[in-house]
C-alpha positions as a printed Julia matrix, in Angstrom:
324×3 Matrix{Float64}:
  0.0    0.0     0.0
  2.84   2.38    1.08
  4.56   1.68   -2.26
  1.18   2.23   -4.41
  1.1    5.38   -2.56
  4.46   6.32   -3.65
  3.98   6.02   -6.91
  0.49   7.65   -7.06
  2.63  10.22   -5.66
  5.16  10.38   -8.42
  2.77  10.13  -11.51
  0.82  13.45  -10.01
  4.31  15.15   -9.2
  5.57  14.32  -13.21
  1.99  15.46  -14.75
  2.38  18.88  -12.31
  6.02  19.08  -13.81
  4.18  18.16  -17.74
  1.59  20.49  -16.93
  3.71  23.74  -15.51
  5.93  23.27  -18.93
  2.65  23.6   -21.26
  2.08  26.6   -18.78
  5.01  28.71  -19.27
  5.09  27.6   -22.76
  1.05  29.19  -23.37
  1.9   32.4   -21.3
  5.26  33.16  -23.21
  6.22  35.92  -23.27
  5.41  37.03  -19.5
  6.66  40.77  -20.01
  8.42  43.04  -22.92
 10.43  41.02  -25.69
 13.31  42.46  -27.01
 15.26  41.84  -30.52
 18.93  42.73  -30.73
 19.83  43.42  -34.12
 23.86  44.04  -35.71
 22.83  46.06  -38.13
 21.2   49.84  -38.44
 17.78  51.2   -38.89
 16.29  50.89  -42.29
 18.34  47.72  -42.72
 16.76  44.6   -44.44
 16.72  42.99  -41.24
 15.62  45.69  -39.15
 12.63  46.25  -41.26
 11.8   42.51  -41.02
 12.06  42.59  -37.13
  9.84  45.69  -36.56
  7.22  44.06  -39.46
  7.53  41.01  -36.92
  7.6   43.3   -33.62
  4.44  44.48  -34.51
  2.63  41.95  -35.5
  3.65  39.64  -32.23
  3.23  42.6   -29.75
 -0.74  42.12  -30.75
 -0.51  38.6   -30.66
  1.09  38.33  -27.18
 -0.38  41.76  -25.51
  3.4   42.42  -24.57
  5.87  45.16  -26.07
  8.69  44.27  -28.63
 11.26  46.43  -28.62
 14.3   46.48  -31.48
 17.67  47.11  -30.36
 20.0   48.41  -33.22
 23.79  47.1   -31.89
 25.88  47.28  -34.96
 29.82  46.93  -35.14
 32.44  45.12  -34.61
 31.34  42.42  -37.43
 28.18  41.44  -35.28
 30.58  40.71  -31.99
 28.66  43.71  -30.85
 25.0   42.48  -30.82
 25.99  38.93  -29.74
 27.91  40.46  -27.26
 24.9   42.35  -25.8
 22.76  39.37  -26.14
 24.95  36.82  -24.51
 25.12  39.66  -21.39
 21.13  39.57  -20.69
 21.35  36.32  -20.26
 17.01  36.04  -20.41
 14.62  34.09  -22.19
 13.19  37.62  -23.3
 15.95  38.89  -24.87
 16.45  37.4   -28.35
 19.08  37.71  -31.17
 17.36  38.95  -34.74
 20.53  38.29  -37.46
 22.18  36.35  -40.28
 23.53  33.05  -39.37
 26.39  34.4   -41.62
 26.75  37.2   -38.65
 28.69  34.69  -36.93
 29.85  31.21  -38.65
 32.74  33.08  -40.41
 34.07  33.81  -36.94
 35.76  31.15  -36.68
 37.93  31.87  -40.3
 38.08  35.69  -39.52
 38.99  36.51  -35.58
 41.94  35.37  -34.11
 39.82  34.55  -31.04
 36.3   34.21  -31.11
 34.79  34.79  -27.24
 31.91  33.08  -27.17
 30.48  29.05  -28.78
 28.07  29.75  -31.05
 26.19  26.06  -30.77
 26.23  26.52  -27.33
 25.1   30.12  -26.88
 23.02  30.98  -29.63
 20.07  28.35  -29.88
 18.25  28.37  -32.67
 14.77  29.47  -32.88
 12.92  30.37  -36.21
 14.59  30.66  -39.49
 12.49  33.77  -40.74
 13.69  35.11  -44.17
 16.64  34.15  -46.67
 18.38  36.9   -48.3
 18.78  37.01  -51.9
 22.53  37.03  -52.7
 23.62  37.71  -56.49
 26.93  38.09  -58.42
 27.25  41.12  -60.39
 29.7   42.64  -63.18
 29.97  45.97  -64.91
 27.73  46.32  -67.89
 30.67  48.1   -69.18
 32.74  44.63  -69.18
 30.44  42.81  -71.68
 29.85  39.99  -70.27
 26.8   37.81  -69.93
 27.58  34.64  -67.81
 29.62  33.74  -64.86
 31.21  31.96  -67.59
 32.49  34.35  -70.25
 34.0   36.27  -66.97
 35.67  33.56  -65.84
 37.1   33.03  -69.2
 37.85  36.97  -69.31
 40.12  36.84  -66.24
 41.92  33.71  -67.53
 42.53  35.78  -71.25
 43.27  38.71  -69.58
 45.26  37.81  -66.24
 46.13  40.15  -63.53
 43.8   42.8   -64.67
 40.4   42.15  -63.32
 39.26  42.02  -59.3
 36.42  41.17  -57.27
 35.09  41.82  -53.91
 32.23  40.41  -51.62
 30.73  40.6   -48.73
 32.63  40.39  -45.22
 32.26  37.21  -43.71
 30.66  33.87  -45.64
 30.42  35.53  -49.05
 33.86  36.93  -48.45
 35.18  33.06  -47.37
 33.72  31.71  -50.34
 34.85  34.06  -53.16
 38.12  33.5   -51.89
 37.85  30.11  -52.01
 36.19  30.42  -55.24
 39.3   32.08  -56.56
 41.99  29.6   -55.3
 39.54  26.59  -56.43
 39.46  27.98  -60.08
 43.63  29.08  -60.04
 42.11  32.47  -61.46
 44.8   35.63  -61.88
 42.84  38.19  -60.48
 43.16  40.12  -56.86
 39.91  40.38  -54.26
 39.66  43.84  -53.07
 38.59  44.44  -49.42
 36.12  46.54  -48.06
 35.03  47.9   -44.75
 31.43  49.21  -46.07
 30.23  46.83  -48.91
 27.53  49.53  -49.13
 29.88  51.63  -51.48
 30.89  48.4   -53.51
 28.06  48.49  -56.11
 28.68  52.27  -57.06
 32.83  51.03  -57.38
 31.22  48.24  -59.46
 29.01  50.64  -61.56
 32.22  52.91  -62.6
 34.76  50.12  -63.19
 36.94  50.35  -60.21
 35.98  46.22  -59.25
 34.91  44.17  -61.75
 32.62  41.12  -60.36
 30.94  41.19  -56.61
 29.02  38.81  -54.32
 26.86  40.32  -52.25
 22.85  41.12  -51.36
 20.94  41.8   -54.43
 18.91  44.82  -52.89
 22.3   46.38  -52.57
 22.58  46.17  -56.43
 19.13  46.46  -57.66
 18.79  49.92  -58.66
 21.92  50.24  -60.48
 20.8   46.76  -62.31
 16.98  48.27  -63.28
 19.59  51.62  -64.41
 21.32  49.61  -66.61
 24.47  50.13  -65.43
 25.29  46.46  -63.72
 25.0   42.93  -65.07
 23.02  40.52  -62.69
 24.98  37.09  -64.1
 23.79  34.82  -61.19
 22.33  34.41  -57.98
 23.64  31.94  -54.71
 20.69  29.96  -53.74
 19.94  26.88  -54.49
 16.43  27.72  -56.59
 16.06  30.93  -58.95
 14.11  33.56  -57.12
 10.77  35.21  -57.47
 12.25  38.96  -57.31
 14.46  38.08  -60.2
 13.15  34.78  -61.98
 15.47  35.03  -65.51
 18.43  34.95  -63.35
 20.2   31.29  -63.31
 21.63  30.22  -60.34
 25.57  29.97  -59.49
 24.84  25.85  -59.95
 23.11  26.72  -63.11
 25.93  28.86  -64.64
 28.31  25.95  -63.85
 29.61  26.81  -60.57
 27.96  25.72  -57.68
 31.03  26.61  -55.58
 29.79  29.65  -55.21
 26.26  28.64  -54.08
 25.37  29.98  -50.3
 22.23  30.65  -48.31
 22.1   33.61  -45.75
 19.84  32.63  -42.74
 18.51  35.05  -40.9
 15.94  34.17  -38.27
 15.84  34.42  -33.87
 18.23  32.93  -31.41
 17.95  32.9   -27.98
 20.3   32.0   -25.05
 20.93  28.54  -23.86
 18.58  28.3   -20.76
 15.57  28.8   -23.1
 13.07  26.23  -23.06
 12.08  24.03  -26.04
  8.82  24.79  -25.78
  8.96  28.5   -25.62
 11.43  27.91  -28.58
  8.59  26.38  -30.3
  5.93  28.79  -29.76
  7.86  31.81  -31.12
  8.26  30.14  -34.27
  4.67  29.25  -34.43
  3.66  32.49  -33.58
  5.53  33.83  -36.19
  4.73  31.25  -38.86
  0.85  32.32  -38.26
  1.62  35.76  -38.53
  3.48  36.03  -41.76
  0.89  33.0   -43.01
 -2.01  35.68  -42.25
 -0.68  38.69  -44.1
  0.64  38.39  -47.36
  1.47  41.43  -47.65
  4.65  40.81  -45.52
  6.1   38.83  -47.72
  5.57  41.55  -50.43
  7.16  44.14  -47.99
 10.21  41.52  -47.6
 10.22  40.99  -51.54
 11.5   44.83  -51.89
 13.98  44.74  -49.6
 15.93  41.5   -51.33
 14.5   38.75  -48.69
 12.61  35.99  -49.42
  9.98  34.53  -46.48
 11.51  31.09  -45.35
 10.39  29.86  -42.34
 12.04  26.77  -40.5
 11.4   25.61  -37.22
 14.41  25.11  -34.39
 15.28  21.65  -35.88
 15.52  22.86  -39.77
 17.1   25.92  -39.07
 19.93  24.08  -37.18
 20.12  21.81  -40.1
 20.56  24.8   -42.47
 23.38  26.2   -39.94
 24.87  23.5   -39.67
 25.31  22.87  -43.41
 26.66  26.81  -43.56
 29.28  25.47  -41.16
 30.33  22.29  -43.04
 30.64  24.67  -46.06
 32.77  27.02  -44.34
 35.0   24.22  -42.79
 35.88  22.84  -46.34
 36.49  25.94  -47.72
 38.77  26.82  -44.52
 40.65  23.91  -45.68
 41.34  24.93  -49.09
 42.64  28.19  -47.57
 44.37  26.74  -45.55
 42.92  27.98  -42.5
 42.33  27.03  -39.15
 39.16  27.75  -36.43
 40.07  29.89  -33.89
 38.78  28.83  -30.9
């Protein structure tokens, strides 16, 4: 009888524990949210967070505030997201923010698969390669065939971080004879690439839209794995023949360690329903260069973790090492 008892005992204390879980879970979030962001206002992600902030501040009767922390190649933001430590304080960036860490700091100060857990994979951004018009080419190909007829003459650039790794890799890979020029704003790249001064770049289409519609830049190919709505005659890098160059940028929520699976699991929900009730979000997102993607915790660690496999055999044809 005593050990009926003590079992009786158990099964109620484990359904209390079941129950509490589905609680806390339902009544996420319990006060303001916050989404820490590495890049500046008017930013392709930082209009997709405050689209997103809205829309889930009416769903959950609580306040979501955006929290601009650019610099120091995202180390900022992460860095002010790792310090509140709380279940209400999530990170709103490109996965790309910080799996190129490990290729581009001599130390990196935090583990990203330990401290940023993913949450919702929200939008992918649509990442194209681009030449002068003035060059005359029409395909990945006949530039490629341009820098080996006309060595040492031609350069590229990309974006910092993933794109950067991969054009670099891209150019060892392929023995080409041309130099990658660095930059510290990318944002100026596309005008340099309008006028001449770099020949080819990798890096978000939005960036290099209106001097495409002008007439002045040649979209030759975008990086994802599909062609894309916002520019549907484009072949992919795969398509043109190199799918070396072929990349997804992430961008969705993270929060911190401590944060429950089930909370995990409601924000992407919620957000899923949201963006599945308005359309006109992923319109809005079209014109900024993103395309609506959502994944759940489990498929956007898959995708991340694919992003780091990439990087890790590119790293090796570089000749790199992780920093740790």
């Amino acid at each position: 009888m005593h050990q009926a008892r003590l079992a009786f005992i158990a099964i109620v204390g484990a359904l209390s524990l079941l129950t509490g879980a589905a609680a806390s879970a339902q009544s996420y979030p319990q006060r303001a949210v916050k989404f820490i962001l590495p890049f500046g206002p008017a930013s392709g992600v930082d209009i997709t967070a405050r689209l997103l902030g809205d829309k889930l501040s009416r769903r959950w009767k609580q306040p979501v505030v955006v929290e601009n922390r650019p610099g120091g190649d995202g180390l900022v933001s992460i860095n002010a997201f790792l310090s509140a430590n709380d279940d209400h304080t999530l990170l709103f960036v490109p996965a790309s923010t910080f799996t190129a860490h490990p290729y581009t700091k001599d130390k990196v100060p935090y583990d990203s698969q330990r401290d940023l857990i993913p949450i919702v994979n929200v939008t992918v951004i649509v990442l194209a390669i681009s030449a002068p018009a003035s060059l005359n080419v029409n395909s990945l190909a006949e530039w490629v065939a341009l820098a080996r007829a006309k060595p040492n003459t031609l350069n590229v650039a990309a974006a910092a971080g993933n794109s950067d790794l991969i054009m670099a890799g891209f150019i060892k890979s392929q023995n080409l004879p041309i130099a990658k020029i660095p930059y510290r704003d990318i944002m100026q790249a596309p005008n340099d690439l309008a006028e001449g001064r770099i020949h080819l770049l990798l890096a978000s289409y939005a960036g290099m839209r209106p001097l495409i519609q002008a007439g002045k830049l040649k979209l030759l190919a975008v990086t994802s794995r599909a062609r894309v709505g916002i520019a549907p005659s484009t072949p992919t890098v795969a398509e043109a023949g190199f799918p070396y160059l072929g990349i997804e940028s992430l961008i969705g929520l993270f929060g911190p360690r401590g944060m429950s699976g089930a909370n995990r699991a409601k924000v992407a929900a919620d957000i899923k329903a949201e963006i599945a009730a308005d359309p006109t979000i992923t319109t809005r997102l079209a014109a900024t260069g993103q395309i609506v993607d959502i994944r759940d915790p489990a498929e956007f660690s898959a995708g991340i973790q694919k992003m780091r496999d990439q990087l890790s055999s590119i790293a090796k044809t570089l000749g790199l090492k992780a920093a740790q």
